[in-house]
Structures are given as structure tokens and as C-alpha cells.
Gaussian input, Z-matrix of N, CA and C with variables (Angstrom, degrees):
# hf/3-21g

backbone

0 1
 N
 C     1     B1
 C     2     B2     1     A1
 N     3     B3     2     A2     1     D1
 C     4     B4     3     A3     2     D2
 C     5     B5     4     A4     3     D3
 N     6     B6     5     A5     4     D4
 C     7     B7     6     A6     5     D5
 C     8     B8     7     A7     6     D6
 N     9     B9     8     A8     7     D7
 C    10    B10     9     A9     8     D8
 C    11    B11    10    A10     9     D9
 N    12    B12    11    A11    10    D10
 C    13    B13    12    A12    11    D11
 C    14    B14    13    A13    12    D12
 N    15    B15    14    A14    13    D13
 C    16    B16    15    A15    14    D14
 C    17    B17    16    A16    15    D15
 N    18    B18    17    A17    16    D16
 C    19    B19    18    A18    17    D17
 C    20    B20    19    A19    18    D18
 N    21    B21    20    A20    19    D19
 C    22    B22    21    A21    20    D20
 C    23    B23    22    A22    21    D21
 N    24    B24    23    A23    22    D22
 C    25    B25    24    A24    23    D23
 C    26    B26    25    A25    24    D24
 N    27    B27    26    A26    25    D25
 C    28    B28    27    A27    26    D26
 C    29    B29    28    A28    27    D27
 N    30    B30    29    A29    28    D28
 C    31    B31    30    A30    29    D29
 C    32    B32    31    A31    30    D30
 N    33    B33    32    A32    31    D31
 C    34    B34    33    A33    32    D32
 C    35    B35    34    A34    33    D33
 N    36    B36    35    A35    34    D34
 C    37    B37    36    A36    35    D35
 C    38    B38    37    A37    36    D36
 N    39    B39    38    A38    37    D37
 C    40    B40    39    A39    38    D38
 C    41    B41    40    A40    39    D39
 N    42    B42    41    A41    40    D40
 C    43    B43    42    A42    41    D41
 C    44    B44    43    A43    42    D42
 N    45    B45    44    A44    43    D43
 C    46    B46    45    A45    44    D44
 C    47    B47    46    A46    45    D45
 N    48    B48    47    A47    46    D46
 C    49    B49    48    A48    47    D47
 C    50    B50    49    A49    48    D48
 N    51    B51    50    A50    49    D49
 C    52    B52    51    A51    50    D50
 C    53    B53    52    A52    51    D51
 N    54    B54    53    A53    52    D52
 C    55    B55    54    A54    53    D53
 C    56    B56    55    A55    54    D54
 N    57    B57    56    A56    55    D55
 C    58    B58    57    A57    56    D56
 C    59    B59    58    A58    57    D57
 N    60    B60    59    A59    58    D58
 C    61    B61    60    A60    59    D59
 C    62    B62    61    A61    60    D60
 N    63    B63    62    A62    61    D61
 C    64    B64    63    A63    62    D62
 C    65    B65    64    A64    63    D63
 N    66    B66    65    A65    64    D64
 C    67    B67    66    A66    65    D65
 C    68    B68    67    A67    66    D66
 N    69    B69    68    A68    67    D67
 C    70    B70    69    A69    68    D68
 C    71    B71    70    A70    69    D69
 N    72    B72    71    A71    70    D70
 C    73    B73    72    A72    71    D71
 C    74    B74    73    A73    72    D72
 N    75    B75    74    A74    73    D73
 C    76    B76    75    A75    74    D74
 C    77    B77    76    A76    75    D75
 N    78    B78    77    A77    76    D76
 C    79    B79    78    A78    77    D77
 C    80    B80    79    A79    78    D78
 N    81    B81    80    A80    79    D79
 C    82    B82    81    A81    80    D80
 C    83    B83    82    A82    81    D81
 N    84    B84    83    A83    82    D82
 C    85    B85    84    A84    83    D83
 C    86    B86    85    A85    84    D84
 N    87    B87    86    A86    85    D85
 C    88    B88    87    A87    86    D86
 C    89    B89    88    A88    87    D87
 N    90    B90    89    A89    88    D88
 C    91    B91    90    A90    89    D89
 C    92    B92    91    A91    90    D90
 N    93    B93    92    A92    91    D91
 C    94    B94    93    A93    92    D92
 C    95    B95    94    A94    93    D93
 N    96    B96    95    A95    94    D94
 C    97    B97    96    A96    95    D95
 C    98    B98    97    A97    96    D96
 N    99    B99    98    A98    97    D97
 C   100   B100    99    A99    98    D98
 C   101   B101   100   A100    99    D99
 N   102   B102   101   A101   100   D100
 C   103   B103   102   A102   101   D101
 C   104   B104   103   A103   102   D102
 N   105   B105   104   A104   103   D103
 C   106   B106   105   A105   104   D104
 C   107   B107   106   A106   105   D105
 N   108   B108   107   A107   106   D106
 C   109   B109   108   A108   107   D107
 C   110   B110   109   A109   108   D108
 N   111   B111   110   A110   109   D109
 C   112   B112   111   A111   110   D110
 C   113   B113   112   A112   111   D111
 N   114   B114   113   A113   112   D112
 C   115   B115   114   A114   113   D113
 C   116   B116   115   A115   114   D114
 N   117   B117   116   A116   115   D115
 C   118   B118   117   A117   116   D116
 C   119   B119   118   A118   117   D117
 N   120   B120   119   A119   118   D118
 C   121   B121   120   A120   119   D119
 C   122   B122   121   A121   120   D120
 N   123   B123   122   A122   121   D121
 C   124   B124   123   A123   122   D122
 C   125   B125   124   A124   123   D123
 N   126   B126   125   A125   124   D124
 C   127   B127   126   A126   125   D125
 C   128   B128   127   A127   126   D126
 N   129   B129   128   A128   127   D127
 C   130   B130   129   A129   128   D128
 C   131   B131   130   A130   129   D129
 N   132   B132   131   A131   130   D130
 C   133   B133   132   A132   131   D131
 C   134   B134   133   A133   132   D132
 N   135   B135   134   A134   133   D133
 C   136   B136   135   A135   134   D134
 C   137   B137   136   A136   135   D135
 N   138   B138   137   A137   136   D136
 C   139   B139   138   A138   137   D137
 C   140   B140   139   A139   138   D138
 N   141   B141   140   A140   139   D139
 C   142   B142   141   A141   140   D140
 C   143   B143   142   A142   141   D141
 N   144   B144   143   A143   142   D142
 C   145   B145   144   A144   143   D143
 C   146   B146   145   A145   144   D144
 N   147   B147   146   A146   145   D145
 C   148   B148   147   A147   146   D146
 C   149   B149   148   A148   147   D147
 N   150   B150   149   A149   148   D148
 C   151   B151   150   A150   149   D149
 C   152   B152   151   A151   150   D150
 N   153   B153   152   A152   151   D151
 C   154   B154   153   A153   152   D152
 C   155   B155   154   A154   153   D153
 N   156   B156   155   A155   154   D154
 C   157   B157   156   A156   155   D155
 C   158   B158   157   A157   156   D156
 N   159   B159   158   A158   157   D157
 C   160   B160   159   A159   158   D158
 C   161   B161   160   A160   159   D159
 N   162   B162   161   A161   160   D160
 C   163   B163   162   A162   161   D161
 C   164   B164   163   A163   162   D162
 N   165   B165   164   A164   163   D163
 C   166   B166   165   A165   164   D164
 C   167   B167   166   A166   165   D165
 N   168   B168   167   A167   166   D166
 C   169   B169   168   A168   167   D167
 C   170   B170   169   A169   168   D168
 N   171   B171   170   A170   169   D169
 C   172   B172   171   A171   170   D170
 C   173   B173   172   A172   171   D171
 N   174   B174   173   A173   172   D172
 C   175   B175   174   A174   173   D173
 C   176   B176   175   A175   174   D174
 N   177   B177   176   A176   175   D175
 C   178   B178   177   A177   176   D176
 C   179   B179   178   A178   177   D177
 N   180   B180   179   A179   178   D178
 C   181   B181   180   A180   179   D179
 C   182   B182   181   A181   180   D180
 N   183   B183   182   A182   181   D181
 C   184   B184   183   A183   182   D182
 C   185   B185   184   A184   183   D183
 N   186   B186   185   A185   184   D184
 C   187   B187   186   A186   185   D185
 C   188   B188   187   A187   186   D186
 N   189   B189   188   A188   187   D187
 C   190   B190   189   A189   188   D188
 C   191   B191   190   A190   189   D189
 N   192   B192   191   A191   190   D190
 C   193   B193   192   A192   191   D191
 C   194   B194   193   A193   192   D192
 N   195   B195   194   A194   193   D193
 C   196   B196   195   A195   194   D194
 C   197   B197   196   A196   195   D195
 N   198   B198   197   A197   196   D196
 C   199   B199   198   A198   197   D197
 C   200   B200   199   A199   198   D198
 N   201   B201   200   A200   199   D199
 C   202   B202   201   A201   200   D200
 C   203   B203   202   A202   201   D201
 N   204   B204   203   A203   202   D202
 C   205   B205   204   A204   203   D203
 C   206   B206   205   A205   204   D204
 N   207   B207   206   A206   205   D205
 C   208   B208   207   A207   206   D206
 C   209   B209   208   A208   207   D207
 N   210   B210   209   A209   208   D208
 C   211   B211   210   A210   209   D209
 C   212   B212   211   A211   210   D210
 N   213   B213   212   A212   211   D211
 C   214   B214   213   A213   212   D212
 C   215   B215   214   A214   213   D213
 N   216   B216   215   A215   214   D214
 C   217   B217   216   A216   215   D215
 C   218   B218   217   A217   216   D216
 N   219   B219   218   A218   217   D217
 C   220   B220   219   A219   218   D218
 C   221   B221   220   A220   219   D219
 N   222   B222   221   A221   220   D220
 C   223   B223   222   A222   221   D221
 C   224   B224   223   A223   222   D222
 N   225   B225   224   A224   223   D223
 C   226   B226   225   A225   224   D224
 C   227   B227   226   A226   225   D225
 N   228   B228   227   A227   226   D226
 C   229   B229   228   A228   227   D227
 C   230   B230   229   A229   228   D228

   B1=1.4544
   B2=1.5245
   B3=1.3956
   B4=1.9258
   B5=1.4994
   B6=0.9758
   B7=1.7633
   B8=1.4716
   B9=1.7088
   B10=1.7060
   B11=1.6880
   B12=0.8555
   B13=1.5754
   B14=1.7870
   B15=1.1954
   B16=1.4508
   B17=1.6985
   B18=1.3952
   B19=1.5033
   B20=1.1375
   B21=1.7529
   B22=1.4415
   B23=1.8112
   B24=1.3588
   B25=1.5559
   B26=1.8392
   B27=1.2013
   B28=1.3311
   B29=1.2370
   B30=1.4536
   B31=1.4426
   B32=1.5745
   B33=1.0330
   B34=1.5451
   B35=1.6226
   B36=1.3916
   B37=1.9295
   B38=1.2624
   B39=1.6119
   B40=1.3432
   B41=1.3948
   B42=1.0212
   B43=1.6205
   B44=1.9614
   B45=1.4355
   B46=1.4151
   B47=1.6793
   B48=1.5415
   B49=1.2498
   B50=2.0205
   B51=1.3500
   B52=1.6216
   B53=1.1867
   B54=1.3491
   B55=1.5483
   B56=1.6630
   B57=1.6474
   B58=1.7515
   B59=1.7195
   B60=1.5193
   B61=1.3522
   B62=1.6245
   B63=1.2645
   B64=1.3231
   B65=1.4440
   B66=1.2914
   B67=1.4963
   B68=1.3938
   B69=1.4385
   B70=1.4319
   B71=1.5580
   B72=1.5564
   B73=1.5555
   B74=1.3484
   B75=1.7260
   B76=1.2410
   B77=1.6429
   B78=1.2492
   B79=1.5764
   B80=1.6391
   B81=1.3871
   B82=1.0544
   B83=1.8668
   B84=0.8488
   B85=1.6405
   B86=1.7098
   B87=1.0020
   B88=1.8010
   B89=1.1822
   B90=0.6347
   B91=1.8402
   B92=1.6627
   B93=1.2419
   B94=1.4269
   B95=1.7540
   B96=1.6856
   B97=1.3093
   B98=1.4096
   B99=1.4933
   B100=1.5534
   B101=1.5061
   B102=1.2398
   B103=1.9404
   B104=1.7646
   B105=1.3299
   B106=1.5790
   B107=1.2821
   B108=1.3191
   B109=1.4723
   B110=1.0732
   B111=1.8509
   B112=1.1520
   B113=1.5207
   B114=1.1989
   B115=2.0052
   B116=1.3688
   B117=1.6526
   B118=1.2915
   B119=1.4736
   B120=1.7118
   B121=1.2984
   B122=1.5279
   B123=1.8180
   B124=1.6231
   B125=1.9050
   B126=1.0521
   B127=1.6504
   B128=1.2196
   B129=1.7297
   B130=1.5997
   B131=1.4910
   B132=1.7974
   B133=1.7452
   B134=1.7770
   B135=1.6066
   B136=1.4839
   B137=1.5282
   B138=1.3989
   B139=1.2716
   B140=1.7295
   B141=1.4820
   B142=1.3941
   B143=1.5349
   B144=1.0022
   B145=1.8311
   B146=1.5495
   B147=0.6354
   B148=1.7340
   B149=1.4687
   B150=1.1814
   B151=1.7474
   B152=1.6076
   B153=1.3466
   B154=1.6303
   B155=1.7023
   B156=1.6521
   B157=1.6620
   B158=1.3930
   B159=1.6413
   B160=1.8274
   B161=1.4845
   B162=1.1554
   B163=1.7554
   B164=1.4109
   B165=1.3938
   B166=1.8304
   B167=1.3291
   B168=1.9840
   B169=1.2746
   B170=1.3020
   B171=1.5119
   B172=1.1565
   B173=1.5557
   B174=1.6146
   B175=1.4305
   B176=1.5240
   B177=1.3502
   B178=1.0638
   B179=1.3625
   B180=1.5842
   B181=1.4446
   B182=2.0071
   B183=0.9779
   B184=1.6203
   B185=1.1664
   B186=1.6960
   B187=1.2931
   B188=1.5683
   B189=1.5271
   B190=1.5777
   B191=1.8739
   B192=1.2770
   B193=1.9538
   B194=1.5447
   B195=1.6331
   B196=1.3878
   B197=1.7431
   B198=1.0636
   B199=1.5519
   B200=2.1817
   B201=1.7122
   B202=1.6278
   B203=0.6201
   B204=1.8545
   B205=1.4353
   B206=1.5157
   B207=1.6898
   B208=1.5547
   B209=1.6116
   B210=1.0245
   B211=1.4814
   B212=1.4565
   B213=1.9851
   B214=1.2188
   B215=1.7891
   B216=1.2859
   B217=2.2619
   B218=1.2185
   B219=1.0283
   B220=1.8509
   B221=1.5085
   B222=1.4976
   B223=2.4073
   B224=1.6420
   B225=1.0360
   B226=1.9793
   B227=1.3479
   B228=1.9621
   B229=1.3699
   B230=1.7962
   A1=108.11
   A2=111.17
   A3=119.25
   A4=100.31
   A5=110.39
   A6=143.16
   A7=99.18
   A8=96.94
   A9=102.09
   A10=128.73
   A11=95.56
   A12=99.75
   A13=128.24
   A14=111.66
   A15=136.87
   A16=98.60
   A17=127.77
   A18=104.06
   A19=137.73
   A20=102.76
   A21=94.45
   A22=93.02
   A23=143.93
   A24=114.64
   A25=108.37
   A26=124.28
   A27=112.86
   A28=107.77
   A29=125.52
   A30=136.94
   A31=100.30
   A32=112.59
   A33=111.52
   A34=117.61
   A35=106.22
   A36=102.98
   A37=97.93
   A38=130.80
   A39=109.55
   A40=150.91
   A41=102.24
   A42=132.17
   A43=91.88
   A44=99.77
   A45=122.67
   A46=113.65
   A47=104.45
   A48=113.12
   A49=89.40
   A50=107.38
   A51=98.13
   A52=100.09
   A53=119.53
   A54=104.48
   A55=142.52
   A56=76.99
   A57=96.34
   A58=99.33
   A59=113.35
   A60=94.92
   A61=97.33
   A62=132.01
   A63=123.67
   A64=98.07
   A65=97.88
   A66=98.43
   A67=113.89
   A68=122.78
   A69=104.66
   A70=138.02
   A71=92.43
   A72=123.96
   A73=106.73
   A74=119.17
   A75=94.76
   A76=126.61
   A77=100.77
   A78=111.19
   A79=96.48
   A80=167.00
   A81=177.40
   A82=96.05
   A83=95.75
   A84=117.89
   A85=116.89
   A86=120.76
   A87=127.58
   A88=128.87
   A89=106.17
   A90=125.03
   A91=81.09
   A92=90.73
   A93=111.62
   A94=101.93
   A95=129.59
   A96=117.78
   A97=115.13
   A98=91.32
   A99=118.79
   A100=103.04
   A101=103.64
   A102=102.39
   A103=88.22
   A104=108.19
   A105=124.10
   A106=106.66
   A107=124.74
   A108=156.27
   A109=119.28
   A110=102.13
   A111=119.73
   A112=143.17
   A113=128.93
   A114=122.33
   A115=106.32
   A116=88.47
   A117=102.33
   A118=130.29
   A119=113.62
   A120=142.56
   A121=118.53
   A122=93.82
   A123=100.62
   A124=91.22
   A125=105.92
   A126=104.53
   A127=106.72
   A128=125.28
   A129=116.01
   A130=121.99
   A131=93.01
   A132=119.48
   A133=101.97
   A134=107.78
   A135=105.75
   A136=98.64
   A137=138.51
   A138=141.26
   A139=112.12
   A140=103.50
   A141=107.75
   A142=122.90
   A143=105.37
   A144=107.34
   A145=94.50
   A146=169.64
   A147=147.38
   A148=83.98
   A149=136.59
   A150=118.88
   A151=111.78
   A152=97.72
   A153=108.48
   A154=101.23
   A155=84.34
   A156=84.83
   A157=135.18
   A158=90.39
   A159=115.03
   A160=75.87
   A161=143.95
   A162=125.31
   A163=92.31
   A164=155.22
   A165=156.54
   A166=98.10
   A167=124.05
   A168=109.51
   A169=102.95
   A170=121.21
   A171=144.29
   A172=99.88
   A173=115.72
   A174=134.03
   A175=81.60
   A176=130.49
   A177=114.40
   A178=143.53
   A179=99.74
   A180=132.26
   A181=89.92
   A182=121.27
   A183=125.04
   A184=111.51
   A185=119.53
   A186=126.83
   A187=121.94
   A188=102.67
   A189=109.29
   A190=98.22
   A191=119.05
   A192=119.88
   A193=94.80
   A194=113.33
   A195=133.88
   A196=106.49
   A197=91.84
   A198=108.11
   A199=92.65
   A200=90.03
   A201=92.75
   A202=129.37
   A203=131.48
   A204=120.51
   A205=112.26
   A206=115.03
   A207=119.90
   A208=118.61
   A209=105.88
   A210=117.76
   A211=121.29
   A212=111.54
   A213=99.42
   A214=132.38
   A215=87.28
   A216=97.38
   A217=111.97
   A218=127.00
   A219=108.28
   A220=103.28
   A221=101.42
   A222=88.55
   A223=86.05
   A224=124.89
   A225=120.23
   A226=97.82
   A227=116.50
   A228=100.05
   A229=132.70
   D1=126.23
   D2=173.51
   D3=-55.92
   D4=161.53
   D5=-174.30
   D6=-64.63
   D7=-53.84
   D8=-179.97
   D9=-81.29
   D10=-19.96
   D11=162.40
   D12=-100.40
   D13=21.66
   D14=166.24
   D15=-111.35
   D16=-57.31
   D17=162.42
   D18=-44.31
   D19=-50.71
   D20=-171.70
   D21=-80.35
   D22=-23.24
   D23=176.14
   D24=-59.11
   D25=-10.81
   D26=-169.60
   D27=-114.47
   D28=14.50
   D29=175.79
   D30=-103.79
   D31=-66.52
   D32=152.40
   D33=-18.27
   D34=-72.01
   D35=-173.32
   D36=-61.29
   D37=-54.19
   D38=163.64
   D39=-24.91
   D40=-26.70
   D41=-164.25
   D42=-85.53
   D43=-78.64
   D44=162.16
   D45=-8.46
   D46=-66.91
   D47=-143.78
   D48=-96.97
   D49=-24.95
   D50=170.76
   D51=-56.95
   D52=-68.43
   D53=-171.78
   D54=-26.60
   D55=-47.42
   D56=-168.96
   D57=-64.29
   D58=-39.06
   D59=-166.98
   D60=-86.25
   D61=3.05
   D62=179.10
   D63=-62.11
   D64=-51.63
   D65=-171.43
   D66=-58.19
   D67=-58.64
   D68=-170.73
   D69=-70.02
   D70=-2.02
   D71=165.55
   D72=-62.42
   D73=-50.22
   D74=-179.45
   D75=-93.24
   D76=-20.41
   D77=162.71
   D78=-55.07
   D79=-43.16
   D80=-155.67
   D81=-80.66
   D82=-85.96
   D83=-176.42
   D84=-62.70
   D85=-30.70
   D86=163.71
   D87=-126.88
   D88=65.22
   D89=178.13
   D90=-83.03
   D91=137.51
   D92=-178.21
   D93=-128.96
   D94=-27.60
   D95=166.01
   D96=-78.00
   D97=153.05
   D98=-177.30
   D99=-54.60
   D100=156.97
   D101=167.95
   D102=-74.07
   D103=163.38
   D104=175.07
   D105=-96.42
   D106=158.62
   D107=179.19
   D108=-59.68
   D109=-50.50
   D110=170.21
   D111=-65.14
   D112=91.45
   D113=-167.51
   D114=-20.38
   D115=-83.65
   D116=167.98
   D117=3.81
   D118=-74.95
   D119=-177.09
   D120=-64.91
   D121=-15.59
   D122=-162.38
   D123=-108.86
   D124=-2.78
   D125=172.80
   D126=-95.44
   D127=-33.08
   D128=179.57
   D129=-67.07
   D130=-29.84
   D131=-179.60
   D132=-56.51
   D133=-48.94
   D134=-163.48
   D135=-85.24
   D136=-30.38
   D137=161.77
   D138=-37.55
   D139=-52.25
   D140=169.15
   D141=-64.36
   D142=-47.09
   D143=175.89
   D144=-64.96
   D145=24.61
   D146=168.74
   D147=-127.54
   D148=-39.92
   D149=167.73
   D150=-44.47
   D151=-69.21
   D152=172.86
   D153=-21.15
   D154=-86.52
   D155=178.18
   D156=6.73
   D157=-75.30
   D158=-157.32
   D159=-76.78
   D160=-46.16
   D161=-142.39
   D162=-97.47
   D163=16.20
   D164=127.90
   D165=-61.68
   D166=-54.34
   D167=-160.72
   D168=-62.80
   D169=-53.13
   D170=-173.93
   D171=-20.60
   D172=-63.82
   D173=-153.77
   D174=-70.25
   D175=-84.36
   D176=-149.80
   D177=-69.69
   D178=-1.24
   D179=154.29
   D180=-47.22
   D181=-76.94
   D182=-152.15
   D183=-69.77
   D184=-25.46
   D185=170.97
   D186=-67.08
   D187=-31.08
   D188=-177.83
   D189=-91.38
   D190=-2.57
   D191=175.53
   D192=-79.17
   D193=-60.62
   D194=-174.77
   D195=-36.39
   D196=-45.83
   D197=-147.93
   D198=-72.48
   D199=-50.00
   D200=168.12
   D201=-76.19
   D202=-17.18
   D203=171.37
   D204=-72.94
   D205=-30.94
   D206=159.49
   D207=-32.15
   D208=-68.71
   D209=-175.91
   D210=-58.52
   D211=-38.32
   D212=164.67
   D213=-71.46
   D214=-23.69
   D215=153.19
   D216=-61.58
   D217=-45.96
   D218=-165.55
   D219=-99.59
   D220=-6.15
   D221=156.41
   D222=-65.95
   D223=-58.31
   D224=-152.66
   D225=-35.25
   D226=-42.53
   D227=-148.92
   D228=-67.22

């Protein structure tokens, strides 16, 4: 595989994976519904936030790999 088409495939996942954690950043950060009434409802709610969670850490785990495998290409250049 060329030098330049390993950047741009990993500028791309970059691209990808900003998004994804944009999103769960703001699902994270603006929650605009009420907590529920329901226990029940409020254990699936907190079950869900710790997914969220792990899948931002997740992203930015790959964004800061991305970001170094970038950099170790453009020492090559």
C-alpha cells in the first residue's frame, strides 16, 4: 500500500470517528430528557449512558492511534 493512500484511508476513519464521538459527546453533554419515574426505566437509562460512555472513550482512544499513525507518515515524507 502507497504512503498516500494509507493517509487518505486514515483521514477518512478520522473523519468517521470525529463524528461518531461528536455525537455521543453531545448525547453525553445535552440530554435534554427528564430522568424517568420509572426504576426500572432509570436502570436501562444508566445501562445506556455507560455504553455512551465506553463508545466516546472508545472513539477517542482511535482518534489519538489515527492521529499517530498520521504523524508517523509525514516523518517518512
Amino acid at each position: 500500500m502507497n504512503l498516500e493512500l494509507a493517509k487518505q484511508n486514515l483521514l477518512e476513519k478520522q473523519t468517521e470517528i470525529t463524528s461518531r464521538v461528536d455525537r455521543t459527546h453531545n448525547h453525553i453533554h445535552h440530554r435534554e430528557e427528564p430522568v424517568s419515574a420509572d426504576f426500572s426505566e432509570q436502570v436501562t437509562e444508566m445501562e445506556n449512558e455507560e455504553i455512551i460512555h465506553a463508545l466516546d472513550e472508545e472513539g477517542r482512544v482511535e482518534l489519538k492511534q489515527i492521529q499517530r499513525a498520521l504523524d508517523r507518515l509525514n516523518d517518512r515524507d
